[in-house]
ROTOR-897886 format. One line per 2 residues: their letters; for each residue x, y, z of N, C-alpha, C. Coordinates in steps of 0.05 Angstrom, whole numbers, plus 5000, padded with zeros to 4 digits. Example, Ala and Ser with C-alpha at 12.3 -4.5 7.8 and 13.67 -1.06 7.14 Angstrom:
AS	5264 4886 5156 5246 4910 5156 5264 4934 5156 ~ 5257 4955 5142 5273 4979 5143 5258 5001 5157
//
This chain:
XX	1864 4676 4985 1891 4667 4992 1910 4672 4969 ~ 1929 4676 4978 1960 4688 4948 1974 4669 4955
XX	1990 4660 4935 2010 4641 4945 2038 4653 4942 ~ 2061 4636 4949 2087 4651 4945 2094 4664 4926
XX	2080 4671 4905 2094 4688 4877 2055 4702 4864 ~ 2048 4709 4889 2025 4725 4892 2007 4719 4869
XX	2001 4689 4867 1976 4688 4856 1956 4686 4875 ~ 1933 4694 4857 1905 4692 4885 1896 4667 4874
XX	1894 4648 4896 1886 4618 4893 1853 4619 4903 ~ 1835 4613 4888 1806 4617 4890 1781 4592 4882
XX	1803 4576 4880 1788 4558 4860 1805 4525 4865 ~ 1782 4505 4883 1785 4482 4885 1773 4464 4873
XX	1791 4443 4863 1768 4414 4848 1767 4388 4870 ~ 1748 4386 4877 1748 4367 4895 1737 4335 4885
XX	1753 4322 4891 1741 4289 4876 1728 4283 4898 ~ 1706 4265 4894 1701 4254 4918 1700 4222 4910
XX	1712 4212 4896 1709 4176 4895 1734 4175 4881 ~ 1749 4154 4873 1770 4139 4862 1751 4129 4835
XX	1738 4125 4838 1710 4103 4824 1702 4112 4793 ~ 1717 4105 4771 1705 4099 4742 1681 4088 4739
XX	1681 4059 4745 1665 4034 4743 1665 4027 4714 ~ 1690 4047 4705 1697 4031 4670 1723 4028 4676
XX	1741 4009 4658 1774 4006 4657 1780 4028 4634 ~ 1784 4051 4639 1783 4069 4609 1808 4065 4603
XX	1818 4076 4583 1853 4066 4580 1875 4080 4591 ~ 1852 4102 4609 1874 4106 4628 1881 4092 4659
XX	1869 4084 4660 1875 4059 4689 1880 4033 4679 ~ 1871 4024 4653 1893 3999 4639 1914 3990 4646
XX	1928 3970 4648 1907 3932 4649 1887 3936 4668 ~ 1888 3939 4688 1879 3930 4716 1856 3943 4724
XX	1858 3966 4710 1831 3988 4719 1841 4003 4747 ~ 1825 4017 4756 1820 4030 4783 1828 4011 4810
XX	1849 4019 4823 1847 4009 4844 1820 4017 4867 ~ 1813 4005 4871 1784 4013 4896 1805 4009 4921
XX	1791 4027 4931 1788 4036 4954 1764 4041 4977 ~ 1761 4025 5004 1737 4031 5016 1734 4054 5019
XX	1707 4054 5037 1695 4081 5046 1716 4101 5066 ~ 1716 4078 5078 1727 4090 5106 1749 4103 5100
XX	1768 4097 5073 1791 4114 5068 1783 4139 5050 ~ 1767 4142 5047 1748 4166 5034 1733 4186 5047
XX	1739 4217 5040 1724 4240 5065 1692 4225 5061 ~ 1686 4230 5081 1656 4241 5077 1643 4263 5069
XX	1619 4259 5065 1606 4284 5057 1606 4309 5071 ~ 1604 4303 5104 1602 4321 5123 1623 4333 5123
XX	1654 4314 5119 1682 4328 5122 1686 4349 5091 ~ 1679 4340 5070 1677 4350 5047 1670 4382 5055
XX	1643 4382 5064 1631 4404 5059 1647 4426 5090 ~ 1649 4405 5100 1670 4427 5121 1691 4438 5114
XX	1706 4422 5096 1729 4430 5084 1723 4457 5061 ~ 1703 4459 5043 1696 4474 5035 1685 4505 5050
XX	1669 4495 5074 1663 4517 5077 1689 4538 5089 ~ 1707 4522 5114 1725 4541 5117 1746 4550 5092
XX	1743 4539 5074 1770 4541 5045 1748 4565 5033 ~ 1721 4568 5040 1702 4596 5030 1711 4618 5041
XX	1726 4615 5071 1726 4629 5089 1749 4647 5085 ~ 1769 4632 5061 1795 4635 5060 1796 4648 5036
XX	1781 4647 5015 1771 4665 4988 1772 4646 4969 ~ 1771 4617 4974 1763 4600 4955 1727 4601 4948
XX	1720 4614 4922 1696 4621 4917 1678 4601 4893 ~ 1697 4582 4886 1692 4571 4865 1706 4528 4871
XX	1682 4515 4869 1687 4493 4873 1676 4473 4849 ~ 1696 4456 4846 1688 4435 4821 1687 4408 4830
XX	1659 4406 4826 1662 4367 4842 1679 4340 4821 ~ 1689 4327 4827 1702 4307 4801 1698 4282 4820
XX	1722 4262 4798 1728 4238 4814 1751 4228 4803 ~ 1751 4209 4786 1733 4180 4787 1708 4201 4775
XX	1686 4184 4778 1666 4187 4762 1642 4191 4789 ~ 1638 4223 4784 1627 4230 4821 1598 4223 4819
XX	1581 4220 4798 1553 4205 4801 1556 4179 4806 ~ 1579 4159 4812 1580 4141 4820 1582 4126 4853
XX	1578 4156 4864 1580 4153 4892 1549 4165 4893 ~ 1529 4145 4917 1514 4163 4917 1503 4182 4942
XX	1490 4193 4930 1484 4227 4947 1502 4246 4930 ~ 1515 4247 4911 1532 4265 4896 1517 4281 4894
XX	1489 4285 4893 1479 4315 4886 1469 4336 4907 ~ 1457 4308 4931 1457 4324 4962 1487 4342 4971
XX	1510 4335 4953 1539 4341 4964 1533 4366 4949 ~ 1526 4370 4923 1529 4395 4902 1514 4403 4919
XX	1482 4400 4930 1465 4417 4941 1482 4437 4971 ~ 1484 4420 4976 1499 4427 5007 1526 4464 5004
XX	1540 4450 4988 1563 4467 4978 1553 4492 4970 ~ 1528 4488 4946 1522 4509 4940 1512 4533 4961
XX	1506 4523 4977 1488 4537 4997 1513 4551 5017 ~ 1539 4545 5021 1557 4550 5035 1567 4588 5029
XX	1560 4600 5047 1569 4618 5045 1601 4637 5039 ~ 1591 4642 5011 1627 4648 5006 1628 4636 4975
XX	1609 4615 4970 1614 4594 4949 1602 4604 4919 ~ 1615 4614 4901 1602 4625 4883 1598 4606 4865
XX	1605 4595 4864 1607 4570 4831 1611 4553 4843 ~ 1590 4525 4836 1589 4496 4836 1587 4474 4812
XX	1615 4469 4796 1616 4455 4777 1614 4422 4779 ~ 1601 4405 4760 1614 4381 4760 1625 4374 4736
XX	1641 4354 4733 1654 4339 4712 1647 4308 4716 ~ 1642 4292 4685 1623 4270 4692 1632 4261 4666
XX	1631 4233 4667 1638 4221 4636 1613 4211 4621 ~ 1588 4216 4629 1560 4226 4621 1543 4203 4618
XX	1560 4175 4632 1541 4152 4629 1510 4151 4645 ~ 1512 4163 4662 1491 4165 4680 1483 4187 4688
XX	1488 4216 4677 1489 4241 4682 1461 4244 4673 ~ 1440 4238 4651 1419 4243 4645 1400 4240 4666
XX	1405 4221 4677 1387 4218 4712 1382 4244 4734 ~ 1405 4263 4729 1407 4283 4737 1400 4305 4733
XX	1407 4308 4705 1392 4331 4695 1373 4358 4711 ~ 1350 4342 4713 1326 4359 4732 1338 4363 4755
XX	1349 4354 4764 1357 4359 4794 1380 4383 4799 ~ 1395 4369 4785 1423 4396 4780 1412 4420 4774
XX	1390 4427 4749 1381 4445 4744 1364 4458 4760 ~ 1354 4436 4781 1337 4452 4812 1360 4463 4827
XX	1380 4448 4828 1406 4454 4849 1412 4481 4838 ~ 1415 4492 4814 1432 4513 4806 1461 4511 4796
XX	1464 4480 4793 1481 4476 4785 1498 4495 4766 ~ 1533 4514 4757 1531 4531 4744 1552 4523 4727
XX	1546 4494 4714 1558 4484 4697 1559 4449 4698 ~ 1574 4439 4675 1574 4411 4670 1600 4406 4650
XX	1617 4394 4661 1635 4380 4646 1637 4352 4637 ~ 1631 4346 4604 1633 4319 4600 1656 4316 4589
XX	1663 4290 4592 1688 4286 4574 1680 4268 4555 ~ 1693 4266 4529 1685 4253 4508 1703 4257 4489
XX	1723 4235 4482 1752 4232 4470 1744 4220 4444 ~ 1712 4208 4432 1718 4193 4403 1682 4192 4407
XX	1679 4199 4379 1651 4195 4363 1646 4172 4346 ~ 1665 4159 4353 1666 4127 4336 1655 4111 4357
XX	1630 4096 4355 1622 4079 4388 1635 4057 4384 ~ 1658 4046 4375 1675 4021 4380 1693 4031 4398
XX	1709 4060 4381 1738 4069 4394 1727 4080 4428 ~ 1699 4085 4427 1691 4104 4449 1693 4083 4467
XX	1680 4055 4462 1681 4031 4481 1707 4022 4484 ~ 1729 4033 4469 1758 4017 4468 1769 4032 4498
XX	1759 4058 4489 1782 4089 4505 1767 4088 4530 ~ 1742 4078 4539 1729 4078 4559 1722 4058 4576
XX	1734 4032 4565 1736 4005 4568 1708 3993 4584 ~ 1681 4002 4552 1669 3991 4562 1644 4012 4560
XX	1642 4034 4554 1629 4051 4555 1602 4057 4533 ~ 1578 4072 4533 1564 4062 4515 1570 4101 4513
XX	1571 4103 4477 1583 4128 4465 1552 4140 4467 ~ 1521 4118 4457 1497 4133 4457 1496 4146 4492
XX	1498 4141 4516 1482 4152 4533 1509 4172 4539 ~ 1527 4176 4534 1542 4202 4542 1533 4225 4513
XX	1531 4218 4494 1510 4240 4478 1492 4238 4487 ~ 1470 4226 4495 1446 4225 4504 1453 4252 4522
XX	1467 4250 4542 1467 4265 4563 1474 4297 4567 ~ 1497 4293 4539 1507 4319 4529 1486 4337 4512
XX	1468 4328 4500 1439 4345 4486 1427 4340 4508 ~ 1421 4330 4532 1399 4341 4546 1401 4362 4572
XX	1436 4357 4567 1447 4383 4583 1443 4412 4575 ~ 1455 4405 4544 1450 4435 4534 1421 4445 4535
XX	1399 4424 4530 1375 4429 4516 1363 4448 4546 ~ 1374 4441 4568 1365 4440 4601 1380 4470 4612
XX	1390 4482 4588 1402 4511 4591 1433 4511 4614 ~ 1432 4492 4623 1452 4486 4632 1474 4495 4623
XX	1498 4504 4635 1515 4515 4623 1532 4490 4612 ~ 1534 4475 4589 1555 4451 4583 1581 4463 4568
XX	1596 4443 4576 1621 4439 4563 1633 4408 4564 ~ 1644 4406 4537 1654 4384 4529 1689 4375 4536
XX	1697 4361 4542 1728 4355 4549 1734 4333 4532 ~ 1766 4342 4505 1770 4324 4492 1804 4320 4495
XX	1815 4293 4500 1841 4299 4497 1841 4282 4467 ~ 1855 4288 4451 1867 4287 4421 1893 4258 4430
XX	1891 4241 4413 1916 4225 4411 1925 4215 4386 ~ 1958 4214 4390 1951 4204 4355 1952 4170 4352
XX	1939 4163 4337 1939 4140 4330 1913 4128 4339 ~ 1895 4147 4346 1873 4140 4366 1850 4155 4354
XX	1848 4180 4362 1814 4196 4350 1824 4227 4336 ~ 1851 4228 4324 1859 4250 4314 1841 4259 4296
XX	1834 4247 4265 1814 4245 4253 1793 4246 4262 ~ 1788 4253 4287 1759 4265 4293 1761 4297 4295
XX	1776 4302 4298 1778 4328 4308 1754 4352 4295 ~ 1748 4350 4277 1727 4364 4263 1704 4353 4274
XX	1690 4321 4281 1671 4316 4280 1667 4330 4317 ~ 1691 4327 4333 1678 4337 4360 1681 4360 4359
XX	1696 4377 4342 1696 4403 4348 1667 4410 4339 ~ 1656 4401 4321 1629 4411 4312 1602 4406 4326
XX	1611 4392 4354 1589 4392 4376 1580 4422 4379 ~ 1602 4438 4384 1601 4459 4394 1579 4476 4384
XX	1578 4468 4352 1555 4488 4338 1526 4477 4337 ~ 1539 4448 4338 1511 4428 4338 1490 4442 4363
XX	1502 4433 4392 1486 4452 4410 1486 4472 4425 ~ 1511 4494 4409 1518 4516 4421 1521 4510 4443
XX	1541 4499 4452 1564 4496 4480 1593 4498 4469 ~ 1612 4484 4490 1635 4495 4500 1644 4468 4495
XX	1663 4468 4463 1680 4435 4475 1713 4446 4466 ~ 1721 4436 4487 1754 4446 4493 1769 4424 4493
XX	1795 4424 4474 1813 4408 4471 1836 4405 4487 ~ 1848 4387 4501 1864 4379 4525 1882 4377 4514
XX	1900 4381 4519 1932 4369 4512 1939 4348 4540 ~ 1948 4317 4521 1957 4301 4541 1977 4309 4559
XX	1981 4308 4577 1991 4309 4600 2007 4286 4611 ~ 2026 4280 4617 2055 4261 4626 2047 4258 4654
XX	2018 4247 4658 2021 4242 4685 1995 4209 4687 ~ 2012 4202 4715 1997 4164 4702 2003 4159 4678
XX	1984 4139 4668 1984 4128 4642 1986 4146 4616 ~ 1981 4180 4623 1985 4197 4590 2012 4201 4591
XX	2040 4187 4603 2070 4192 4592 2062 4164 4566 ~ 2056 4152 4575 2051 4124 4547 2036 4129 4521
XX	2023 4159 4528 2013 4156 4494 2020 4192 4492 ~ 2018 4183 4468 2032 4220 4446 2005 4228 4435
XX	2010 4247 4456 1984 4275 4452 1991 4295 4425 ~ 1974 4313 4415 1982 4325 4400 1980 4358 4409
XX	1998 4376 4398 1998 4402 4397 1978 4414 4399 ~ 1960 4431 4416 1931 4451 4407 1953 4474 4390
XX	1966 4478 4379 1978 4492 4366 1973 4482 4331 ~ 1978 4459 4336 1960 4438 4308 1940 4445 4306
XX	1925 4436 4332 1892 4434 4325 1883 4460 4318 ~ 1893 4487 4322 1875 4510 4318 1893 4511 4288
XX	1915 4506 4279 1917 4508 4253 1902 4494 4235 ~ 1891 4469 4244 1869 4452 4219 1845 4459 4225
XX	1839 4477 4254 1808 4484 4253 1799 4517 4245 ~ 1820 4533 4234 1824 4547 4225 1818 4539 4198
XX	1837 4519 4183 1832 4511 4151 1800 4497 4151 ~ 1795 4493 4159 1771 4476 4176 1736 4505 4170
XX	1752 4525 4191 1730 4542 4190 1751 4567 4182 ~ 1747 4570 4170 1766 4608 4162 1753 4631 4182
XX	1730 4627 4186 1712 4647 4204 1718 4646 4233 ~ 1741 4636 4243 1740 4622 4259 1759 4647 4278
XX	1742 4657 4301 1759 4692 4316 1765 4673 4347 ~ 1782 4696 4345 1782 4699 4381 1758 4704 4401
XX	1754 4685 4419 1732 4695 4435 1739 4708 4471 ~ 1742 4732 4467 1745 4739 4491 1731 4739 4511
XX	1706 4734 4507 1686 4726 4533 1701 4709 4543 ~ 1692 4706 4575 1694 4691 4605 1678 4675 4595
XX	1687 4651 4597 1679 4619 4594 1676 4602 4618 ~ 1690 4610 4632 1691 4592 4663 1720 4601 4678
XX	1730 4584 4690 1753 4591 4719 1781 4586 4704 ~ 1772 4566 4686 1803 4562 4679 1825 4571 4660
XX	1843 4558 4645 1860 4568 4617 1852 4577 4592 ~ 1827 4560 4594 1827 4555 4564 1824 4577 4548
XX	1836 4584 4522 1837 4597 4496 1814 4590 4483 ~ 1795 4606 4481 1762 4604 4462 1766 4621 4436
XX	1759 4603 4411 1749 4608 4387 1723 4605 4376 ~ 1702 4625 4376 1681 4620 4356 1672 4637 4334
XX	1663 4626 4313 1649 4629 4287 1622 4651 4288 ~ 1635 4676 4269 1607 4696 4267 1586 4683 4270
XX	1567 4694 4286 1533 4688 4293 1527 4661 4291 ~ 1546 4651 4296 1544 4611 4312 1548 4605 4342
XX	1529 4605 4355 1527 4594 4377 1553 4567 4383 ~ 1552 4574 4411 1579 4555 4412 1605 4564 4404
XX	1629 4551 4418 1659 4562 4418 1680 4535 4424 ~ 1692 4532 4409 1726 4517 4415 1745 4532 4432
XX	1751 4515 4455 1763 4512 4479 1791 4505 4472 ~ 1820 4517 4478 1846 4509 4480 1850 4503 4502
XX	1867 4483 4512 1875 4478 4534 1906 4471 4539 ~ 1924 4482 4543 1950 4477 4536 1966 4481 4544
XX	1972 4461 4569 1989 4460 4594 2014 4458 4579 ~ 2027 4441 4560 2049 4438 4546 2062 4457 4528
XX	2040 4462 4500 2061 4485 4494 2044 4510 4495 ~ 2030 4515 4518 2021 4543 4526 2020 4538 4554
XX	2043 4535 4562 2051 4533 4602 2025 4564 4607 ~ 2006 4559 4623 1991 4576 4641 2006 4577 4666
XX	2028 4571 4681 2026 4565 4706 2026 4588 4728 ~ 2029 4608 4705 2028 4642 4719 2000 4650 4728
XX	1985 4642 4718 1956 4646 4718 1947 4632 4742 ~ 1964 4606 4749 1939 4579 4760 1929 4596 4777
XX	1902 4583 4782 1887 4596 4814 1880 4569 4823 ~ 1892 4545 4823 1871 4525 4843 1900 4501 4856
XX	1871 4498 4874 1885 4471 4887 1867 4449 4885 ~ 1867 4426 4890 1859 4406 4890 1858 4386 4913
XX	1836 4380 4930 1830 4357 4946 1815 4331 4932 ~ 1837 4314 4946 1828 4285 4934 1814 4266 4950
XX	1803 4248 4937 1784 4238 4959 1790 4225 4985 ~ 1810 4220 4985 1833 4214 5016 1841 4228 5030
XX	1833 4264 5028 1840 4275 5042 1862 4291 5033 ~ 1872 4291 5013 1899 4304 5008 1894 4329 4976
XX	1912 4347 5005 1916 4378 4990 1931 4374 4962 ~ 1935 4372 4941 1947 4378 4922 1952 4403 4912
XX	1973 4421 4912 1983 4440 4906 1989 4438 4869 ~ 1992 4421 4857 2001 4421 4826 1999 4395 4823
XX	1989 4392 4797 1980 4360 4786 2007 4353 4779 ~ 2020 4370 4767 2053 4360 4750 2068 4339 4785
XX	2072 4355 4812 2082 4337 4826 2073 4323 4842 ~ 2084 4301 4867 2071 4280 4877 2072 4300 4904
XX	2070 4327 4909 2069 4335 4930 2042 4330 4938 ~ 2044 4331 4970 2005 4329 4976 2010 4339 5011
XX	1991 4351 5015 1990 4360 5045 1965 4347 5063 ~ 1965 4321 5074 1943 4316 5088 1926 4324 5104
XX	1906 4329 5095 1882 4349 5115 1862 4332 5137 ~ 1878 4306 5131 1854 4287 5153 1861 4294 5181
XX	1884 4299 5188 1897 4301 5214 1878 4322 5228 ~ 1877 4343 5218 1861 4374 5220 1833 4368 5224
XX	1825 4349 5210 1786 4357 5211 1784 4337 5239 ~ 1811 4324 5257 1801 4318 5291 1804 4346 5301
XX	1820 4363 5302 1814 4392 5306 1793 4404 5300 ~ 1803 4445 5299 1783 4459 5296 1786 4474 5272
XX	1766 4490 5253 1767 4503 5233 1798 4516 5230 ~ 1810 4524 5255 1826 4540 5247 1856 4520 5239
XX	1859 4491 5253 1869 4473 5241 1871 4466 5213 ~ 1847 4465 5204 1831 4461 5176 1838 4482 5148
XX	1848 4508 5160 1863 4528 5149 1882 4533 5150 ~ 1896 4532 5172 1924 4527 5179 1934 4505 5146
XX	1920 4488 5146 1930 4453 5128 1926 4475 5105 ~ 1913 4493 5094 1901 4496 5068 1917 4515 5068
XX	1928 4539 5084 1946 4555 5073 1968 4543 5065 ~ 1976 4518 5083 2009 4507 5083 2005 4497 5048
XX	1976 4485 5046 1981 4480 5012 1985 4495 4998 ~ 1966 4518 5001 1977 4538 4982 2002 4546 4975
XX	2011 4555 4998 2040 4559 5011 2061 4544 4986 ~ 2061 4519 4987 2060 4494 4978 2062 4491 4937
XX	2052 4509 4933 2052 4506 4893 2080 4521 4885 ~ 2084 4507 4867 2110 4512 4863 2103 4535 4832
XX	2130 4546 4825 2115 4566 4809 2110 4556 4784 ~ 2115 4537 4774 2107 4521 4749 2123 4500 4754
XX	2103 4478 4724 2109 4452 4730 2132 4443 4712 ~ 2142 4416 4711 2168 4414 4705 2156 4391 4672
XX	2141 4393 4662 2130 4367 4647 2154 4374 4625 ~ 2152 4401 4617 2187 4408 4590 2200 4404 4608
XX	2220 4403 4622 2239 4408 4637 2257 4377 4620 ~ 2287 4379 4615 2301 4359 4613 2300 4345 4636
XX	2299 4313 4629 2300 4296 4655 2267 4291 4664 ~ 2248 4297 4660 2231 4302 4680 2216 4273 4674
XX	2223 4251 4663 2209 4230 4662 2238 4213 4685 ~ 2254 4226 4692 2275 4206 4717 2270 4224 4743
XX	2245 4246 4738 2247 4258 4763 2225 4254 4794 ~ 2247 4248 4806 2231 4227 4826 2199 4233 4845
XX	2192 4266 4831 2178 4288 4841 2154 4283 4820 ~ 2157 4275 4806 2140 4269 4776 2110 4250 4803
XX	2090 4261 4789 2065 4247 4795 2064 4216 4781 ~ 2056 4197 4798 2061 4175 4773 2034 4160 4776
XX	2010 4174 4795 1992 4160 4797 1966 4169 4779 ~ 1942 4149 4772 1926 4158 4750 1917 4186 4766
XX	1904 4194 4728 1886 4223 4734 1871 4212 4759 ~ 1851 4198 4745 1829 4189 4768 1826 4186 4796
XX	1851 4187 4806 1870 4177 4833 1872 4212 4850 ~ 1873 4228 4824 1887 4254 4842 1864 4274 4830
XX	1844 4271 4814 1824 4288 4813 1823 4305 4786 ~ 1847 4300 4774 1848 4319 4744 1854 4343 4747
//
């Protein structure tokens, strides 16, 4: 599928829960609003939605949430997808508290990748930023991913006043078990307009002073933005990610379904195209909804734009809420 300014859109992240089951400091005070079942696809609608969005040249799917090993059957859902004809890539993203449970299984599934996130190597600040989180079993999980050949990668957003001063100790996962840890730039959406992210324009200047050896890596890393750096004959590579001051939005290829059923065309706005209406119809309903999203992305997002914290188009609900 192309959208109006002919990008080829190929690539969906689909949440399937609202569900942390930590208060991290991004759903702070209150945590996660829950939500029942019943306001949540099912698995069956999930994988329907996938297969016709296969049909449409979406080849590449990323499971998320909320925190998607917290729903269960999450891996019967990976299993299922994978098998969908059309479906080339089946990623998850996981905040790694309970991801070790998995391991063997994913690696029977074919799983063709793992995203952890992991913002602080300090286990106080990790339990501060995760409200509640234990820092040993998301390492635990991250060495037994890599060790399991699994393809891993690490997800860090940088804050200041928070885990800046780490920046060396997570970038150096990367070499520790030759994987993929990539730096986020905060994002002005939910709770990250309240805290000040820093520049990846910074960070590759101190990980430069940091490592001098430190090249361009032009290898294919996965589906998305990121800018890779690694170190002569060191396993492992540093990830840029830099919606802010490296706008990708020419590039994007994805859309996003959330666990309520809704098309998201761009994280930056509160647009959404509801696909529940469609799955009482037929496949071709079900497409009909997925082109109109595509249809639907605007050509870039407005996060520089003057004004854009009074603009009434601004997303204001957590990551967790809309899938990341």
């Amino acid at each position: 599928m192309k959208d109006n300014y002919g990008r080829e859109i190929n690539y969906m992240r689909v949440s399937i829960t609202d569900r942390c089951d930590l208060r991290c400091i991004y759903c702070m005070p209150k945590g996660c609003e829950k939500v029942s079942m019943s306001q949540i696809l099912t698995y069956e609608e999930i994988e329907r939605i996938c297969r016709v969005a296969a049909g449409l040249g979406i080849s590449r799917i990323k499971i998320t949430g909320g925190e998607p090993f917290v729903r269960l059957g999450c891996t019967d859902l990976i299993r299922s997808i994978k098998a969908v004809e059309g479906i080339e890539e089946v990623t998850v993203t996981t905040n790694g508290q309970i991801l070790d449970r998995y391991i063997d299984e994913l690696k029977d599934i074919g799983i063709d990748g793992v995203n952890i996130s992991l913002d602080s190597l300090d286990p106080d600040n990790y339990t501060y930023i995760t409200g509640g989180g234990d820092l040993a079993k998301t390492l635990n999980s991250i060495e037994l991913s890599a060790k399991s050949g699994i393809k891993t990668k690490v997800n860090c957003i940088l804050q200041k006043g928070s885990n800046e001063n780490e920046l060396f100790d997570l970038a150096g996962l990367a070499f520790r078990y030759g994987i993929d840890v990539r730096f986020i730039e905060e994002m002005p959406v939910g709770e990250g307009k309240l805290k000040a992210g820093i520049s990846n324009n910074d960070v590759l200047k101190r990980l430069k002073e940091r490592w001098p050896d430190l090249e361009a890596d032009e290898s294919v890393h996965g589906n998305g933005p990121a800018v890779y750096y690694k170190r002569s004959g060191i396993p492992g590579a540093i990830g840029l990610i830099s919606p802010i001051h490296g706008v990708f939005c020419a590039d994007c290829n994805r859309i996003r379904l959330t666990s309520q059923g809704k098309i998201r065309p761009c994280l930056c706005y509160d647009t959404e195209i509801d696909i529940v209406p469609a799955l009482a119809g037929s496949d071709e309903d079900i497409a009909e909804t997925l082109r109109r999203a595509v249809l639907a992305k605007p050509e870039s997002h407005c996060f520089n734009d003057a004004g854009f914290e009074d603009d009434m188009r601004e997303e204001k609900r957590l990551m967790s809420q809309i899938g990341g």
